[in-house]
PDB file of N, CA, C and O in Angstrom:
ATOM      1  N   UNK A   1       9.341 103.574 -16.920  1.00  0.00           N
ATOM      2  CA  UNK A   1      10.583 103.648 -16.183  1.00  0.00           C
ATOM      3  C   UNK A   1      11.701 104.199 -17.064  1.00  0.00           C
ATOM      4  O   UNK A   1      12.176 105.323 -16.907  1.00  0.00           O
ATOM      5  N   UNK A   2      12.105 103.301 -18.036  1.00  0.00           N
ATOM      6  CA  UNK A   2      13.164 104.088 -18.905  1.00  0.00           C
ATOM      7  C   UNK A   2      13.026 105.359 -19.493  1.00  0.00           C
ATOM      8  O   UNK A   2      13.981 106.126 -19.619  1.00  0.00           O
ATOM      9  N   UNK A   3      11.516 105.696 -19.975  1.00  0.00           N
ATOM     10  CA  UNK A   3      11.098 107.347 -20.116  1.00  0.00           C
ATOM     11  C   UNK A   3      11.413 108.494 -19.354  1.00  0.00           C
ATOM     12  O   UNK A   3      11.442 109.673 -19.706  1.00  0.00           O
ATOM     13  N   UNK A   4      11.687 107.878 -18.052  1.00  0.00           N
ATOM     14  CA  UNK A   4      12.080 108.729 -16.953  1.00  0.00           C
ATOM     15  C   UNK A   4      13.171 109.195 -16.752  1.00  0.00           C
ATOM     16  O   UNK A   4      13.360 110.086 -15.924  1.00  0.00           O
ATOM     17  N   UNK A   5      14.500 108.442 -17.803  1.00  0.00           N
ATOM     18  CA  UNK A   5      15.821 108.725 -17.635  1.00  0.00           C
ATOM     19  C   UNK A   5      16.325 109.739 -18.265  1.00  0.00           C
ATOM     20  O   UNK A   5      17.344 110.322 -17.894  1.00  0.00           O
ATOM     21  N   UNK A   6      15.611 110.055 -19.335  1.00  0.00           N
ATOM     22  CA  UNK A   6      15.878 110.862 -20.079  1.00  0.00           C
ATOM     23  C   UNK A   6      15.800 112.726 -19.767  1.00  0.00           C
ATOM     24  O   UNK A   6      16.472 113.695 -20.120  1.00  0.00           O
ATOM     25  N   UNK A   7      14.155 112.419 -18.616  1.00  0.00           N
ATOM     26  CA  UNK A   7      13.919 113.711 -17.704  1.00  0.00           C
ATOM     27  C   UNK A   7      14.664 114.067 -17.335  1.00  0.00           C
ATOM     28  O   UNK A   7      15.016 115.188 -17.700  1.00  0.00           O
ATOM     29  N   UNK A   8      15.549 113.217 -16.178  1.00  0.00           N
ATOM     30  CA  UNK A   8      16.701 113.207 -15.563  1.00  0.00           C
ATOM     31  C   UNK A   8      17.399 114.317 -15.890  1.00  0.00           C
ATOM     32  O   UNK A   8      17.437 115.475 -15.475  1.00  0.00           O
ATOM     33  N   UNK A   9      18.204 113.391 -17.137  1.00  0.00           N
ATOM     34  CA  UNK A   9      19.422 114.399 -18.057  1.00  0.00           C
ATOM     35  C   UNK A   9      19.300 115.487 -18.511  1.00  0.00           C
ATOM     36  O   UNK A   9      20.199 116.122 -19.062  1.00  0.00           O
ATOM     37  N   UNK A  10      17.641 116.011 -18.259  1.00  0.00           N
ATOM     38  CA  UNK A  10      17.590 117.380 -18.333  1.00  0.00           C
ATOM     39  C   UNK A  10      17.296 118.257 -17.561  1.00  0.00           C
ATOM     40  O   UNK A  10      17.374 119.466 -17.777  1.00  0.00           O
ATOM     41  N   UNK A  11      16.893 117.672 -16.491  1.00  0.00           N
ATOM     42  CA  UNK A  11      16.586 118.390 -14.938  1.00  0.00           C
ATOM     43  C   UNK A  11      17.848 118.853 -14.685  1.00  0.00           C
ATOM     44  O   UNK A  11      17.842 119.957 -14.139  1.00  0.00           O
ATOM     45  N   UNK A  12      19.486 118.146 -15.005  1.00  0.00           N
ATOM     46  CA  UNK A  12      20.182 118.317 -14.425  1.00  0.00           C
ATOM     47  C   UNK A  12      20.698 117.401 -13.462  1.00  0.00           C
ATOM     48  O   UNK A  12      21.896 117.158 -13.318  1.00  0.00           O
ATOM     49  N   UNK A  13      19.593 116.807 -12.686  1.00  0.00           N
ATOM     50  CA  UNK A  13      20.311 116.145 -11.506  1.00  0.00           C
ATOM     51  C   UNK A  13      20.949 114.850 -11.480  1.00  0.00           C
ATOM     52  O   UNK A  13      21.305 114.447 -10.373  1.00  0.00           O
ATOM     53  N   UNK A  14      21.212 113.946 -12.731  1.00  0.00           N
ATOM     54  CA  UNK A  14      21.882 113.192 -13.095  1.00  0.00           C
ATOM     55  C   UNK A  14      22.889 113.535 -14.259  1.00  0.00           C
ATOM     56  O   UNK A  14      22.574 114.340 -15.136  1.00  0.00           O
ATOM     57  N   UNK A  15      24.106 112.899 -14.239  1.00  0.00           N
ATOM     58  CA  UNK A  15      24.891 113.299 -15.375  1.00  0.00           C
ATOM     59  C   UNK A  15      24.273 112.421 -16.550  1.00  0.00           C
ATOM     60  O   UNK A  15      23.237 111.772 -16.407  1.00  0.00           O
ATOM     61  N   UNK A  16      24.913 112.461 -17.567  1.00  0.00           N
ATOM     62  CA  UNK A  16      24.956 112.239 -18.826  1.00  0.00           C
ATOM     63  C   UNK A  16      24.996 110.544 -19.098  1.00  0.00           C
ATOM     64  O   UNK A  16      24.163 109.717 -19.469  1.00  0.00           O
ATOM     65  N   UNK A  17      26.719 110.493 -18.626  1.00  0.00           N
ATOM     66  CA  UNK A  17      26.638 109.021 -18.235  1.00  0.00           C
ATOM     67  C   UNK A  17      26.149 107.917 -17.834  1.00  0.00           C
ATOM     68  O   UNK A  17      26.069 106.802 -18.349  1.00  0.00           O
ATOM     69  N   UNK A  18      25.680 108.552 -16.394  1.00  0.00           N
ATOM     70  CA  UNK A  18      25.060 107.499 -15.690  1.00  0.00           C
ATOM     71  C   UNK A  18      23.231 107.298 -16.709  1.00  0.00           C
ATOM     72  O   UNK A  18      22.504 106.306 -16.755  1.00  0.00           O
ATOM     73  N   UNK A  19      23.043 108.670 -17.362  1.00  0.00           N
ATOM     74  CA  UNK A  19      21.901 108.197 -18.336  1.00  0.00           C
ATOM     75  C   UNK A  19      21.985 106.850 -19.419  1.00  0.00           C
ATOM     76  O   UNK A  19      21.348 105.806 -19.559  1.00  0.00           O
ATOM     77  N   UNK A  20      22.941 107.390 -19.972  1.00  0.00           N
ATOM     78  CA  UNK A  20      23.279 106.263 -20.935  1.00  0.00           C
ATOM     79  C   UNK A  20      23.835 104.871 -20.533  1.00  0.00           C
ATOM     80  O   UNK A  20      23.564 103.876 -21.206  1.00  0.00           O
ATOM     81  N   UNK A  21      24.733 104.806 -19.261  1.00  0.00           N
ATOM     82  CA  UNK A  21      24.793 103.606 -18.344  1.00  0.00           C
ATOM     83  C   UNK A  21      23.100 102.873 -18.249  1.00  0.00           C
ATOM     84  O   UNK A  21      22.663 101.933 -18.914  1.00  0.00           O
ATOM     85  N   UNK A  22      22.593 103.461 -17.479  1.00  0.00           N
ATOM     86  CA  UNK A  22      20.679 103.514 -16.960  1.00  0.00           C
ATOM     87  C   UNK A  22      19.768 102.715 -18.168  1.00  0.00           C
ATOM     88  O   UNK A  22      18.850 101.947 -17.884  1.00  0.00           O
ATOM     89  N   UNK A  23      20.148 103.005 -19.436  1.00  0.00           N
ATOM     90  CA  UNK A  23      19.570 103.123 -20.525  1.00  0.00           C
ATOM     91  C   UNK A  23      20.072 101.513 -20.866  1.00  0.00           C
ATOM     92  O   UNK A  23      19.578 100.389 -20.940  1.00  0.00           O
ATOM     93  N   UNK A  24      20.993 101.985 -20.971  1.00  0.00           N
ATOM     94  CA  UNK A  24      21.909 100.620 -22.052  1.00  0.00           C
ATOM     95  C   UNK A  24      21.991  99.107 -20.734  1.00  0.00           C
ATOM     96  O   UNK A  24      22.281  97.967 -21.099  1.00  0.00           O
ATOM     97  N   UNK A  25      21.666  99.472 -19.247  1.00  0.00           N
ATOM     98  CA  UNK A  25      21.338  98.211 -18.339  1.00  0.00           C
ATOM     99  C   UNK A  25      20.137  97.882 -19.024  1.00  0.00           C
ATOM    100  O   UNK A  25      19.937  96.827 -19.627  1.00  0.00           O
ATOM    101  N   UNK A  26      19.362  98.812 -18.908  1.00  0.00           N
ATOM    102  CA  UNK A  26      17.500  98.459 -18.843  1.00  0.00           C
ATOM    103  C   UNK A  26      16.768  97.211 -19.976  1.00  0.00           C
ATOM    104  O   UNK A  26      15.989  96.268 -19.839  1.00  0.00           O
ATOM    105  N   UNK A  27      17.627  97.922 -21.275  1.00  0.00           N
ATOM    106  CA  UNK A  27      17.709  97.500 -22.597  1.00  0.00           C
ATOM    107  C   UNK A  27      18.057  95.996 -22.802  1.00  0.00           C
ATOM    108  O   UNK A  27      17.521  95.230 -23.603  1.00  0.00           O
ATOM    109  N   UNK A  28      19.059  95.722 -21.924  1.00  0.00           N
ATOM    110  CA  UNK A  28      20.392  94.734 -21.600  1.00  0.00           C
ATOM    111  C   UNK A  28      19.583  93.471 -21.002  1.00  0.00           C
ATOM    112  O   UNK A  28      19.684  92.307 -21.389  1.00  0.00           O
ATOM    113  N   UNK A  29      18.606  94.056 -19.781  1.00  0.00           N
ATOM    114  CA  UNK A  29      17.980  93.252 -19.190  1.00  0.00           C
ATOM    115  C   UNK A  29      16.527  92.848 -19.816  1.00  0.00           C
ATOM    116  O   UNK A  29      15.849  91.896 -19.430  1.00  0.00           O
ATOM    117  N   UNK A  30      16.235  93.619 -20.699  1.00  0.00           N
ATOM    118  CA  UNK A  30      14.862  93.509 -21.144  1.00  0.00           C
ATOM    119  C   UNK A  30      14.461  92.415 -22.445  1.00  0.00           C
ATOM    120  O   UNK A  30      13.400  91.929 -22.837  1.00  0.00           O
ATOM    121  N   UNK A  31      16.342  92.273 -23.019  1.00  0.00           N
ATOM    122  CA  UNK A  31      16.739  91.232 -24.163  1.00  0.00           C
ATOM    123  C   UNK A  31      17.199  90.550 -23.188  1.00  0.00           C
ATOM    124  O   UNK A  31      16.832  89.467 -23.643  1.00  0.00           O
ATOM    125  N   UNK A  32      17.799  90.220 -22.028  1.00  0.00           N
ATOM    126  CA  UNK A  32      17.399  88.852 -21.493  1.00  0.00           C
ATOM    127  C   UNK A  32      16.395  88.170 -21.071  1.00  0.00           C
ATOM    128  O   UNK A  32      16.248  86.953 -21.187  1.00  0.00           O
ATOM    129  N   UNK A  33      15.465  89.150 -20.425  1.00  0.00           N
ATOM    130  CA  UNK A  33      14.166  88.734 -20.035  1.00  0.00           C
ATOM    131  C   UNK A  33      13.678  88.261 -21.401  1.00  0.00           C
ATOM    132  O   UNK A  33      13.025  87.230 -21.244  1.00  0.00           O
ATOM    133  N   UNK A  34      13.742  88.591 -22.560  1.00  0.00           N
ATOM    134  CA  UNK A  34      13.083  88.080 -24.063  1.00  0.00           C
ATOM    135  C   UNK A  34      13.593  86.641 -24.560  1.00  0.00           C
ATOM    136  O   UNK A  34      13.012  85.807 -25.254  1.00  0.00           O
ATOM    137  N   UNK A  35      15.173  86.619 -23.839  1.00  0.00           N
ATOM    138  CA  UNK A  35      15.825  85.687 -24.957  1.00  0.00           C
ATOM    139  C   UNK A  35      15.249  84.396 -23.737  1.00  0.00           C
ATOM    140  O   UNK A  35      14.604  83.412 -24.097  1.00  0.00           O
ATOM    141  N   UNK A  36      15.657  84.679 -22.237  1.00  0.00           N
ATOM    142  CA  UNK A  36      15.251  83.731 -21.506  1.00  0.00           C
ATOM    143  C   UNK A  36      13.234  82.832 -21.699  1.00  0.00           C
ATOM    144  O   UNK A  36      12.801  81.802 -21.181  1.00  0.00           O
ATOM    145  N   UNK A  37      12.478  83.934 -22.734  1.00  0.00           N
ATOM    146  CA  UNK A  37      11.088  83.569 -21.900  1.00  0.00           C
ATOM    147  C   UNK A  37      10.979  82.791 -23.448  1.00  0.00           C
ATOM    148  O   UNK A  37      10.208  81.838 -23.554  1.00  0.00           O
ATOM    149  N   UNK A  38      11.923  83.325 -24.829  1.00  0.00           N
ATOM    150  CA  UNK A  38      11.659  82.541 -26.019  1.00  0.00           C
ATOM    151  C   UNK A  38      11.926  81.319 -25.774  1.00  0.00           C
ATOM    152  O   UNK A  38      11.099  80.629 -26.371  1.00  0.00           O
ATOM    153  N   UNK A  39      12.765  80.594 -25.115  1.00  0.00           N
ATOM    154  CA  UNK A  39      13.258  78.955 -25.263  1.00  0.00           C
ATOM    155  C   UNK A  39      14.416  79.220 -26.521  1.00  0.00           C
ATOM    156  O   UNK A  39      15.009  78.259 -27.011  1.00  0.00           O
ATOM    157  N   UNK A  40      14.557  80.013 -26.781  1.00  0.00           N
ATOM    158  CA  UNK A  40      16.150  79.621 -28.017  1.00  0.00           C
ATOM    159  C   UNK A  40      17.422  78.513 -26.951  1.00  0.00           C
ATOM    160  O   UNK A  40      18.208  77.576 -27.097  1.00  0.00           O
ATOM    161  N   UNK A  41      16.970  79.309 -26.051  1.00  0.00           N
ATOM    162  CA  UNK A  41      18.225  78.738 -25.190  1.00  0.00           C
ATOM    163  C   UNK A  41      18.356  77.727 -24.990  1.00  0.00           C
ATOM    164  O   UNK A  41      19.383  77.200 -24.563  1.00  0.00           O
ATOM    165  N   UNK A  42      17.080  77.080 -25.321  1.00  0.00           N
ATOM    166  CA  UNK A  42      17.218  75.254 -24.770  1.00  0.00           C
ATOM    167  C   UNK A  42      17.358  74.491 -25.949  1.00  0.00           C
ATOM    168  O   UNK A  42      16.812  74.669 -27.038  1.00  0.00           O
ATOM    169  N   UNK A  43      18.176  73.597 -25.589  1.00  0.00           N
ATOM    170  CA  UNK A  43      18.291  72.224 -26.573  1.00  0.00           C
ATOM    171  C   UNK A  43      17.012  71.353 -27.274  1.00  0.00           C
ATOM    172  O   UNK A  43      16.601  70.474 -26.516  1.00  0.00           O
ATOM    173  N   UNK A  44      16.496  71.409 -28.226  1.00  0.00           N
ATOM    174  CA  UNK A  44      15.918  70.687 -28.474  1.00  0.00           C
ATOM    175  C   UNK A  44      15.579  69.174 -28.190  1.00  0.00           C
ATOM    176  O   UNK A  44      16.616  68.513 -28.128  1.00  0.00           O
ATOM    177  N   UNK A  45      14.673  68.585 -28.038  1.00  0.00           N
ATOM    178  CA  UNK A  45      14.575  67.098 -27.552  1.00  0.00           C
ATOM    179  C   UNK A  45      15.185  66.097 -28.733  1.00  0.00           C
ATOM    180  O   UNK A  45      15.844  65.107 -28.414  1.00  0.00           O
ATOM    181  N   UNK A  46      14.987  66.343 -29.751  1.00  0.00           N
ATOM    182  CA  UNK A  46      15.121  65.357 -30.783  1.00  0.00           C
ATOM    183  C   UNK A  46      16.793  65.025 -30.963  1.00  0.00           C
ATOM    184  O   UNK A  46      17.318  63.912 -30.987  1.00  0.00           O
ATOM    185  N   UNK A  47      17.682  66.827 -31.122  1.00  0.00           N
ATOM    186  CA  UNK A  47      18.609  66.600 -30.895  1.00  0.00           C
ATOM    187  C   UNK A  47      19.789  66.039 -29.703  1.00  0.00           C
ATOM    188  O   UNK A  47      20.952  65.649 -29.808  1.00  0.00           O
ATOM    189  N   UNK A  48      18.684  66.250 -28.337  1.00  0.00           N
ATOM    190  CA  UNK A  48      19.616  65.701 -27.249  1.00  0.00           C
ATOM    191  C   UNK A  48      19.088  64.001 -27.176  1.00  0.00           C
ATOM    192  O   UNK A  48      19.557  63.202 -26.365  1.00  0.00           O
ATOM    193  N   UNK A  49      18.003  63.653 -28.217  1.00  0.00           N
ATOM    194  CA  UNK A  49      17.977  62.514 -27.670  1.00  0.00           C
ATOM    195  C   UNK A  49      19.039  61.568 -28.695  1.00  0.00           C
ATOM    196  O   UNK A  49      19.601  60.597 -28.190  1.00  0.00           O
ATOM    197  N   UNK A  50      19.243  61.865 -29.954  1.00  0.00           N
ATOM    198  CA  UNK A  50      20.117  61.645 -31.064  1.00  0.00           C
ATOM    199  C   UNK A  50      21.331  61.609 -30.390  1.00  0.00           C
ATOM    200  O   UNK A  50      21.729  60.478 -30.671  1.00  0.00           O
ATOM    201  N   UNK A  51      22.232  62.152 -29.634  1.00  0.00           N
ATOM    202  CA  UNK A  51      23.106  62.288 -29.069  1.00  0.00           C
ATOM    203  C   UNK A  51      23.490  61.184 -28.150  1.00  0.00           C
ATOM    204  O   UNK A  51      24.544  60.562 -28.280  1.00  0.00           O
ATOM    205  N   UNK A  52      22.657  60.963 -27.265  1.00  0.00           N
ATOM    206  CA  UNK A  52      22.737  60.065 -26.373  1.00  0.00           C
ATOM    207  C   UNK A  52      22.514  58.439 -26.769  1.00  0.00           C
ATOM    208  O   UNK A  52      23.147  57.548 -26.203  1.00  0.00           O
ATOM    209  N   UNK A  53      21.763  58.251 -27.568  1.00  0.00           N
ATOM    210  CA  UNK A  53      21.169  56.927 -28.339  1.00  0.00           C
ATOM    211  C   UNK A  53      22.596  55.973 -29.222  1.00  0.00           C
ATOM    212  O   UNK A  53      22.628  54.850 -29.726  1.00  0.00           O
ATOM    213  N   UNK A  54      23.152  56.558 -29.145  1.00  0.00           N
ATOM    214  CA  UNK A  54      24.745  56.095 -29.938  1.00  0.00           C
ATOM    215  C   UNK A  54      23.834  55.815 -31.372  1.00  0.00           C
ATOM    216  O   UNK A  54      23.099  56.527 -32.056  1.00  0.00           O
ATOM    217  N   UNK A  55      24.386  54.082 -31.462  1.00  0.00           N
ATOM    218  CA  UNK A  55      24.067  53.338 -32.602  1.00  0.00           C
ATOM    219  C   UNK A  55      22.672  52.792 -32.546  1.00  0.00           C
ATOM    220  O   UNK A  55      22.617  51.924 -33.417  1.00  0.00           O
ATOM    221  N   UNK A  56      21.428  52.898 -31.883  1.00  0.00           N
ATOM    222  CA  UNK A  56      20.591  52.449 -31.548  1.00  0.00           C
ATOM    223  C   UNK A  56      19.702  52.846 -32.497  1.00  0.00           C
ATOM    224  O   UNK A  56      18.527  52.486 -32.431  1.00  0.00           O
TER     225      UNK A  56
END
C-alpha cells in the first residue's frame, strides 16, 4: 500500500503533498498499531497494586 504512493507522485495524478500527507498518516498509524499491540501503555500490576495498598 504505501509503495503505491510514491507511483502516484510520478504518474502525476496526485500532488506532492497529499504524497507526503499519505506517507507520514500511514507511518503514524503503523507506530500506533506497534505501540498499542507492545503493552508499554499499560501500567504494570506490581506498581498499581503498591499504590493502592497504602500502609499494608
Amino acid at each position: 500500500m504505501i509503495d503505491q504512493l510514491p507511483l502516484l507522485a510520478e504518474a502525476g495524478g496526485v500532488p506532492a503533498p497529499a504524497i507526503g500527507i499519505g506517507m507520514f498518516l500511514s507511518l503514524m498509524a503503523l507506530l500506533g498499531i506497534t505501540w498499542l499491540i507492545s503493552g508499554n501503555h499499560q501500567r504494570h500490576k506490581d506498581e498499581q497494586h503498591s499504590r493502592t495498598d497504602g500502609d499494608h
